[in-house]
Structures are given as C-alpha cells and as structure tokens.
C-alpha positions as CSV (number, residue, x, y, z in Angstrom):
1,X,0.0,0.0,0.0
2,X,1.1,3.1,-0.5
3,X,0.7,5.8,2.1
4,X,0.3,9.1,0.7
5,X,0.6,12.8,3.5
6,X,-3.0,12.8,3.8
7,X,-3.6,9.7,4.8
8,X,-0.7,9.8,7.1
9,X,-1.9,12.6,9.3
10,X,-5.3,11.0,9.5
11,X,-3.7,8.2,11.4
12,X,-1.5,10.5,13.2
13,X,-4.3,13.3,13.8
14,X,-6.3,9.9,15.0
15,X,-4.0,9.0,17.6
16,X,-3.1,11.8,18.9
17,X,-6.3,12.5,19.5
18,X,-7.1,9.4,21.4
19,X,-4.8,10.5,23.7
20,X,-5.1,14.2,23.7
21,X,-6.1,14.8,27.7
22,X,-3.1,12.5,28.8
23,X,-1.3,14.8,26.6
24,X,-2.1,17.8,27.8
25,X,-1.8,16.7,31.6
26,X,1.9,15.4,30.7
27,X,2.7,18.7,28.8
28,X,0.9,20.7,31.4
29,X,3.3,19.3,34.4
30,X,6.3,20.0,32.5
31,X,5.8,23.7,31.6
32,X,7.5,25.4,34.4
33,X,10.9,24.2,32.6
34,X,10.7,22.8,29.2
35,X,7.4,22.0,28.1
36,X,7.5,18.2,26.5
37,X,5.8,15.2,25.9
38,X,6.0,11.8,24.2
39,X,3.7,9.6,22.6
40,X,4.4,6.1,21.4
41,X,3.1,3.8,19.0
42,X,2.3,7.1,16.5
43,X,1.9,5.0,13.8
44,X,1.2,1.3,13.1
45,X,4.3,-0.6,13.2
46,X,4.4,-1.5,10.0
47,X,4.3,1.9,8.4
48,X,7.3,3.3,11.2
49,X,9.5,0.7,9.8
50,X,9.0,0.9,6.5
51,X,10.1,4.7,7.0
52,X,13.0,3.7,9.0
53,X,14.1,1.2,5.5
54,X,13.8,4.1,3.2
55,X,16.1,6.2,5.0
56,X,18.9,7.2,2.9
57,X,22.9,6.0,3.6
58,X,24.8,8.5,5.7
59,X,27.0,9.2,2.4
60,X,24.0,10.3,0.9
61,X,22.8,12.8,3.1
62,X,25.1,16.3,4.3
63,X,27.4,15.6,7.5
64,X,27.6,18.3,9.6
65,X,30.4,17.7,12.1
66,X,32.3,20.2,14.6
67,X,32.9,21.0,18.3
68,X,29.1,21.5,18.2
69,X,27.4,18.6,16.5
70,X,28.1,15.5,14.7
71,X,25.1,14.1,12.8
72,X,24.0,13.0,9.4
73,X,21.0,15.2,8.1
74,X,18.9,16.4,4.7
75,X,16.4,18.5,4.1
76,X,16.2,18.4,0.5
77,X,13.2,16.0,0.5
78,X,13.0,15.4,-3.4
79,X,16.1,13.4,-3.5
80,X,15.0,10.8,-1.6
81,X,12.2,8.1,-1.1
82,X,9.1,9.7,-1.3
83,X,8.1,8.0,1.8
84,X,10.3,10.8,3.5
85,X,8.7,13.7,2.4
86,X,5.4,12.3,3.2
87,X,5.5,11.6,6.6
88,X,7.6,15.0,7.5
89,X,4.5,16.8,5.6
90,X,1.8,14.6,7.4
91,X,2.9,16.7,10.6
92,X,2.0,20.1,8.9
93,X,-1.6,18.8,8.1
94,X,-4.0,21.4,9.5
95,X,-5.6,18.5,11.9
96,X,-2.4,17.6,13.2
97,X,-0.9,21.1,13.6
98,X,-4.3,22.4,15.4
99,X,-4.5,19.3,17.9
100,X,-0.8,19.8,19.1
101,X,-1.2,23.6,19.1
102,X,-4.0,22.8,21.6
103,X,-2.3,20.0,23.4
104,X,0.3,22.2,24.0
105,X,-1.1,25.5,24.6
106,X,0.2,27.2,21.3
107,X,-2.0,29.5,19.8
108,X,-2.0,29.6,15.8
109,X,0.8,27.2,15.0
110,X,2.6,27.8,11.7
111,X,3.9,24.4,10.3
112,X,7.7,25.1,8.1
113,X,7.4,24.2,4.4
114,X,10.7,24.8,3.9
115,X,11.9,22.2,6.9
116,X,14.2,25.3,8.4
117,X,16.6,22.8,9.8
118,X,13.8,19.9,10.0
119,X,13.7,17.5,7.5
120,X,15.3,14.0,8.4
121,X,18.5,13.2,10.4
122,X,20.8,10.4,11.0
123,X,23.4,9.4,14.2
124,X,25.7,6.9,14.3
125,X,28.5,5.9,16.8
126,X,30.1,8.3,18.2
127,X,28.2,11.2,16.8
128,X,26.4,13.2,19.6
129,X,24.6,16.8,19.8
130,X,25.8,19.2,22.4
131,X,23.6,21.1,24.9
132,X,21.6,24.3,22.3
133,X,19.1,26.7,22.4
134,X,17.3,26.3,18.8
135,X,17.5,29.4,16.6
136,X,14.9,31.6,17.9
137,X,13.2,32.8,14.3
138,X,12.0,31.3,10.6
139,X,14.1,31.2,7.8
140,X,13.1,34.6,7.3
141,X,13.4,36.2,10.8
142,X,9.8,37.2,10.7
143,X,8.0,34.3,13.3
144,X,9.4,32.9,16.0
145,X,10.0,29.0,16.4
146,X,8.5,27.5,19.2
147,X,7.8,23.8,18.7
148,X,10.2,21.0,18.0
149,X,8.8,17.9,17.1
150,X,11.0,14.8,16.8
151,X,9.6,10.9,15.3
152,X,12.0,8.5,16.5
153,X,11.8,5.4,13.9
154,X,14.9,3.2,14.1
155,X,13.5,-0.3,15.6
156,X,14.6,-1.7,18.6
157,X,16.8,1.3,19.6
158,X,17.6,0.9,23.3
159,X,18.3,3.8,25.8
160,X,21.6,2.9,26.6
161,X,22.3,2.7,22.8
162,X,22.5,6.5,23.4
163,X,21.0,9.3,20.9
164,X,18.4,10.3,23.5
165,X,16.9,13.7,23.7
166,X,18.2,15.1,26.8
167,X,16.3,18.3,28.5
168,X,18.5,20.7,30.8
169,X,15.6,22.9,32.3
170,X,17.6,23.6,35.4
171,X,21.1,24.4,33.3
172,X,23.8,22.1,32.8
173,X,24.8,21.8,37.1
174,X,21.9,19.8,37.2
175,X,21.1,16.1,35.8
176,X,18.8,16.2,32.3
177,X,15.5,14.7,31.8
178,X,16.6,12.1,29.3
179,X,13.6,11.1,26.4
180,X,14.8,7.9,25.3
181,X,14.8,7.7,21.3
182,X,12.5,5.1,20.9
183,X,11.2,3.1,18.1
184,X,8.1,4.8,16.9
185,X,7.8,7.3,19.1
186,X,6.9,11.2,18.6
187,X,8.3,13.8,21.6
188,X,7.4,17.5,21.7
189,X,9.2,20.4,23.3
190,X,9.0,23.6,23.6
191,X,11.8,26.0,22.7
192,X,12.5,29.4,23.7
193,X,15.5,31.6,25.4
194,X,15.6,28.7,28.4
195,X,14.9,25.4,26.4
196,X,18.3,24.4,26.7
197,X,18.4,20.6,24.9
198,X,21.0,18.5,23.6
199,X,21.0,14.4,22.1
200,X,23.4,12.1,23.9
201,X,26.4,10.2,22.3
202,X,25.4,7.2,20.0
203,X,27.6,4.7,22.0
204,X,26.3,1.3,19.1
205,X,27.1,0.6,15.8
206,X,24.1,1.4,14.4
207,X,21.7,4.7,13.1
208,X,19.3,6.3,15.2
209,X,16.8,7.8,12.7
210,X,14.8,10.6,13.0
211,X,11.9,12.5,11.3
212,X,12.1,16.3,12.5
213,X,9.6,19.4,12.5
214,X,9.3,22.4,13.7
215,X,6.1,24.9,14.5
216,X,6.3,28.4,14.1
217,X,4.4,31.2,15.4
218,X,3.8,34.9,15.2
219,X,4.3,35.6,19.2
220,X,6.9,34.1,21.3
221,X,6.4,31.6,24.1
222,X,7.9,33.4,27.0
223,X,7.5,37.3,27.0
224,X,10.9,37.8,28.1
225,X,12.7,35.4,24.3
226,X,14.6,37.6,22.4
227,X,16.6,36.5,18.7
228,X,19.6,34.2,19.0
229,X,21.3,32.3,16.8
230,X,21.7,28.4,17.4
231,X,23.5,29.0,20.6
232,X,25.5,25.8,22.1
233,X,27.3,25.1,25.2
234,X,30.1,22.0,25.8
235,X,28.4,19.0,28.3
236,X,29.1,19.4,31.6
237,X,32.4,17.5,31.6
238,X,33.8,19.3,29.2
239,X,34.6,22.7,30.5
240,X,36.9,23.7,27.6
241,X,34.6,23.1,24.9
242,X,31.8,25.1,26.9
243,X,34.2,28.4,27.1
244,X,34.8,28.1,23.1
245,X,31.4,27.5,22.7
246,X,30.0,30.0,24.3
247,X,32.4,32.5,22.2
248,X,31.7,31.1,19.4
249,X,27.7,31.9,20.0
250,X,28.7,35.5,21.4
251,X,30.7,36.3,18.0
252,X,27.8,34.7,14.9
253,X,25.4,36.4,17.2
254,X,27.8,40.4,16.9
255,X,27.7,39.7,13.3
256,X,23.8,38.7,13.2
257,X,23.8,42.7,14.8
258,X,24.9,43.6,11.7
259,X,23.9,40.8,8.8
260,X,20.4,40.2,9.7
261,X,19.7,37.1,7.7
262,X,24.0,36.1,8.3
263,X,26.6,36.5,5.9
264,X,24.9,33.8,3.5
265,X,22.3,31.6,2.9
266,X,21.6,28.5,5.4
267,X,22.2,25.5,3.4
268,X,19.8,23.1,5.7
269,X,16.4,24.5,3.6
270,X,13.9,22.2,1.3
271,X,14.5,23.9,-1.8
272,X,11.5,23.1,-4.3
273,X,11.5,23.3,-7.4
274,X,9.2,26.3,-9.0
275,X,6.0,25.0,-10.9
C-alpha cells in the first residue's frame, strides 16, 4: 500500500487525538521548565518501519560535524524516497498542527514548508549533539520557532544505545531529563530563550533515525525570548569546549547585529523546485 501525506496525518491526527487529555496533563506538568511530551506507537508498526528502510545512507545525506554537533541530516526531501517527504509533511496537516497547538497551549501554529533545519537526520557511533538553544526565528526572521517535534523510527533502539533527547531545564549543574529515542515514538518540546536541549552520544554501531519538525508562530512563548542564533554550550564534563562555545555563540550572534539574515544563505532549507 502506499501511504500518501493525507492519509498519514489522519492516522497521526487519530492517535493523537485518542490520547489528547493525557497529553495535555503530561505537557501541562512540565511547563515550568521545558514543556514536553512523548507519545508512542504514532503510527502502526508496519508503516514506522518501513520509513525507517527508506532512509537514505549516511553518504547520501550532508554531514555536519564540529565542536558542536556531529550528525547525518537532509532537508532536501525530493532526493530521496518519497516516503520521507510524506511523513515530514503529514505533521504540517492542518488536523495535526491544530490538535498539538491545543495540546500544547500554542495559539495559531505555523507548520515550516521549507523544513528550516527539520527534515530527516541520521546518528551513528560516536556522533552526539551538544547542549543548544534552537534558533529563535523562521528562515526569514519574521515568526518565532517555538515547537520541535522529533519521530524517533529506528526499531529496537535501546536507551543505553545513546542518541536520547536530553532536557536541561535547570542548566547544565543539574542532571537532564533524558527522552529515550524510541522506536516509533513522537516527543514534543518547547523552545525558547531557556529550552536548553542537547542528544546524547550514539555509543552502538548502528543509526538512530529521526523524522524532525518544527512549529512556528507569530508571538513568542515566554514574554521575556529575544533573537539568538543556534547558541551551544560543551556537556558538563567538558569545560573547555563550553568556554569556546559559548564564544563562538557571542561572536555569529555580533555579526547577526549587523547581517540580519548572516553573511549567506543557510544551506539546511527544502528547496523546491518552481511550478
């Protein structure tokens, strides 16, 4: 069968919806830090792994690797299985976007088209994503982000397999709330000027896969987010890297002062072709 956007989102829009008071009660409880949530068995098994076998190779997708990240990831949907592109659109469907705007207290939700550093991403051994705050804004500048939505689909993926999603509402002196990747399973989180996040080292010879979104919106979440640029911080055993980090964030975000948009073009866009 094949399983076209539309018919995607019904399932999805289906079960969340099934679920949508737990969700708000979990989301709810959380929002004093980092508002999140996770909901497993999104989609029938069947489905999630057939979207894991479609993934590209790492060599085909753009490696992004530095003192800040080291990770597999492409947004340019159209080169790849159209499988892909339909289950990162199914989560802009108007059902699905409204049900999590409600869920999680978001008012007006603007879904990304242009998968503004969503689109799918890849982690293998030894590749790991430092403690960040998310770019504040759109492509654009013009809305501000303020959901990041992550559909874990590698089966069997343990937790100590590492490539977790780790929460630091409390800052990096205090332990994270770890959301193990798991097979089939969406999380939600907030981000704004204190959503400090990170992903954990991959510590298996394998690929944790991921399907990533992001909501935008015309009003921030917390009256007191300003702009910043991706801003990342070393772990909290790595003091070094934390001091270079945190000048590297203090000198892209002087020259954002002065190129609004930055000096060029971010690469990590869906660039579709015009009609």
């Amino acid at each position: 069968m094949t399983w076209d956007r539309v018919s995607l989102a019904t399932l999805i829009f289906e079960k969340i919806s099934s679920e949508k008071e737990q969700l708000k009660q979990r989301f709810s409880a959380s929002q004093n830090g980092i508002g999140h949530l996770w909901l497993d068995d999104l989609l029938p098994d069947e489905i999630a792994e057939n979207i894991a076998k479609v993934f590209p190779e790492p060599n085909q997708m753009v490696l992004k690797k530095s003192i800040r990240e080291n990770k597999y990831i492409a947004a340019q949907m159209d080169l790849y299985n159209p499988l892909l592109e339909e289950i990162i659109y199914a989560f802009q469907d108007k059902r699905v976007v409204a049900v999590i705007g409600e869920i999680c207290n978001v008012k007006h939700p603007i879904p990304d088209e242009y998968l503004y550093a969503g689109g799918i991403s890849l982690m293998g051994s030894k590749q790991f994503l430092n403690p960040h705050l998310d770019n504040s804004h759109d492509k654009d500048r013009n809305l501000w982000r303020v959901l990041n939505l992550l559909y874990y689909v590698t089966p069997n993926w343990k937790e100590e397999y590492g490539g977790n999603l780790e929460l630091w509402p409390n800052g990096l002196d205090q332990k994270p709330i770890t959301i193990h990747s798991k097979f089939n399973r969406l999380a939600i989180m907030e981000t704004h000027n204190n959503s400090l996040h990170s992903v954990s080292p991959v510590v298996f010879e394998g690929y944790r896969r991921c399907v990533s979104n992001y909501y935008f919106s015309d009003s921030p979440l917390l009256a007191s987010d300003s702009f910043h640029v991706t801003s990342f911080r070393g772990r909290p055993e790595n003091k070094l890297s934390d001091l270079i980090l945190r000048t590297d964030t203090f000198l892209r975000m002087c020259l954002r002062k002065i190129f609004k948009k930055g000096i060029k073009e971010n690469p990590h866009v869906y660039k579709k072709k015009e009609n």
